[in-house]
N, C-alpha and C positions, 0 to 999 in steps of 0.2 A: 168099217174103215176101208177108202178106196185103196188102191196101190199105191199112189203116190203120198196117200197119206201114212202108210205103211212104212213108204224108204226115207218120209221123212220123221216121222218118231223114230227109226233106225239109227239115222245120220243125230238126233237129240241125244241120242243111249250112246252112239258109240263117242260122242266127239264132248257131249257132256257129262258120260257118266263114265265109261268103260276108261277111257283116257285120262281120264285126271283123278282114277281110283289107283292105274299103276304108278302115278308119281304118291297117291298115299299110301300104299302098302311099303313104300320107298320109306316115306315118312315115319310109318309105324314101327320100319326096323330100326331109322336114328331116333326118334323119341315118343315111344306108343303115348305116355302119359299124355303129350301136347295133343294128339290127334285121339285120345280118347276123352280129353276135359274140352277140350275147342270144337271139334265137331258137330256136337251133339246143339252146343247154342248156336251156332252157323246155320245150322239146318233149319232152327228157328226160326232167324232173323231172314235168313233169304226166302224162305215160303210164307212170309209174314209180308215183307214188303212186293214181294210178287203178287200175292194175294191180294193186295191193295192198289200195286201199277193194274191188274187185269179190270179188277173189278171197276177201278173210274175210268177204263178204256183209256189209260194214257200211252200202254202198251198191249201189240201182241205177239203171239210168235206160234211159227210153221211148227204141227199142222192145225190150221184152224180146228178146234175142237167145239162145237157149241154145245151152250149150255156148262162146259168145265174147261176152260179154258187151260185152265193152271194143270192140267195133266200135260202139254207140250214141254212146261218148262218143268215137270218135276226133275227131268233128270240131271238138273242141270243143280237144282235144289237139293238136290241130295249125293251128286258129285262133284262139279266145277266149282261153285262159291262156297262149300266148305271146305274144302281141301283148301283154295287160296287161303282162307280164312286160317286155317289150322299151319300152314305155310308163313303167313305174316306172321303171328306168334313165334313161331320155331323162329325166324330170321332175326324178330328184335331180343329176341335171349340170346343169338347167337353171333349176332353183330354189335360192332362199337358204333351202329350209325342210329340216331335218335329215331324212338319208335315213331316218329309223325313224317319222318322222311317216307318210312319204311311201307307207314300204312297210304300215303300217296302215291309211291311208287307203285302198292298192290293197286289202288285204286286205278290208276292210270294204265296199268296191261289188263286187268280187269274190263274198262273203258273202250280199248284198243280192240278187246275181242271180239264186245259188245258192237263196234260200230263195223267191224267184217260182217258183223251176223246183218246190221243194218245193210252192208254192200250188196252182199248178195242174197238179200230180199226174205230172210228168216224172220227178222225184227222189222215191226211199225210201229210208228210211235201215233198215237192221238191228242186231243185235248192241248193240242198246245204244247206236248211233250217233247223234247229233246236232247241229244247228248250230253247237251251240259248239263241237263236237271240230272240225267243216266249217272254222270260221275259223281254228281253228289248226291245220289241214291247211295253210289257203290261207298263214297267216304261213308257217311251216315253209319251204313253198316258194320266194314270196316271199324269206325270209331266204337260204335258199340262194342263188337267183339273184344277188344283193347280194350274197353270198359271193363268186360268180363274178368276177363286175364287178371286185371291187378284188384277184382275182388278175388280173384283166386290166389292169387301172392298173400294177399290180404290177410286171407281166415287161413294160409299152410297147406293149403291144397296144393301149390305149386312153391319151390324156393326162385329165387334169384339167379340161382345158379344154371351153367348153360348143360345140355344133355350130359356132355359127355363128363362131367363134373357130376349130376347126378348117378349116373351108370358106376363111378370110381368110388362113391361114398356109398351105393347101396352094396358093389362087389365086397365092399372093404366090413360092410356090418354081415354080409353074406358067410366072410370066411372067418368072424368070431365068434 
C-alpha cells in the first residue's frame, strides 16, 4: 500500500471510526443496553448494503483497494453507521418527536456527510448512482434498524421506557 493510500485509510480510521467510537463510549455510559442490542445489527446492515453498492460499482471510496474494495469503507462499517444507528434509537426513546421524523433527520446528516466525502473526492458514485439513491440507501437502512428495535420491544429485550427510567427501576430492584 502506497503512502497516499496509507494517509488515506488513516483519514477512514480516524474520521470513520476513532471519531464516532468517542461519541459511543459517550453512549455506552447513557444507555450500554441500546448500543449493545443496536450495534451489533448496524454493523450488519451497513456492510450488507455496502457490500452490494461496491460490488454493482454503484459506489466507491478512497483508497482504491482492488480486488476488496469494501476494506476502504470498513471503518466506517464498523464505526460511523452504527453508532448513528445506535444514536437514532437512543433519541426516539428519548424524544417526544415521532421515530420517522427522527430516522430522517438521521438519514439526512448521514446524507450531508455522505456528499462532503462526495465534495472532496473520497466517494464516486457509478451506474447511474447518486445522492438521492445514497439517502434512500441510508433511510432503507435506518428503517430496518427501527424494524429491529420494536422486534426487540416486542419479545422484552428492550422496555418502552427511556434510559434513565431504565437505570431507576434496575438501581431500585438493585437495593432490594
Amino acid at each position: 500500500m502506497g503512502t497516499g493510500r496509507v494517509g488515506s485509510m488513516l483519514f477512514n480510521i480516524t474520521l470513520g471510526f476513532i471519531i464516532p467510537w468517542l461519541f459511543g463510549i459517550y453512549l455506552y455510559k447513557k444507555d450500554r443496553k441500546i448500543l449493545l442490542l443496536i450495534y451489533p445489527i448496524s454493523v450488519v446492515i451497513s456492510m450488507f448494503i455496502n457490500d452490494v453498492g461496491f460490488h454493482l460499482k454503484f459506489w466507491d471510496f478512497t483508497p482504491h483497494i482492488p480486488d476488496d474494495e469494501t476494506i476502504s469503507a470498513l471503518p466506517l462499517d464498523l464505526g460511523l453507521y452504527p453508532i448513528l444507528g445506535s444514536y437514532m434509537i437512543y433519541w426516539i426513546r428519548n424524544s417526544s418527536l415521532h421515530w420517522l421524523l427522527i430516522s430522517l433527520i438521521t438519514m439526512a446528516f448521514t446524507t450531508c456527510l455522505e456528499y462532503f466525502g462526495v465534495v472532496i473526492g473520497k466517494v464516486t458514485y457509478g451506474n447511474g448512482w447518486n445522492i438521492f439513491f445514497t439517502s434512500g440507501s441510508y433511510l432503507l437502512a435506518y428503517l430496518l434498524v427501527y424494524f429491529y428495535y420494536t422486534r426487540l420491544l416486542k419479545y422484552g429485550f428492550l422496555s418502552r421506557k427511556t434510559s434513565t427510567e431504565d437505570t431507576i427501576s434496575l438501581s431500585a430492584q438493585d437495593a432490594s
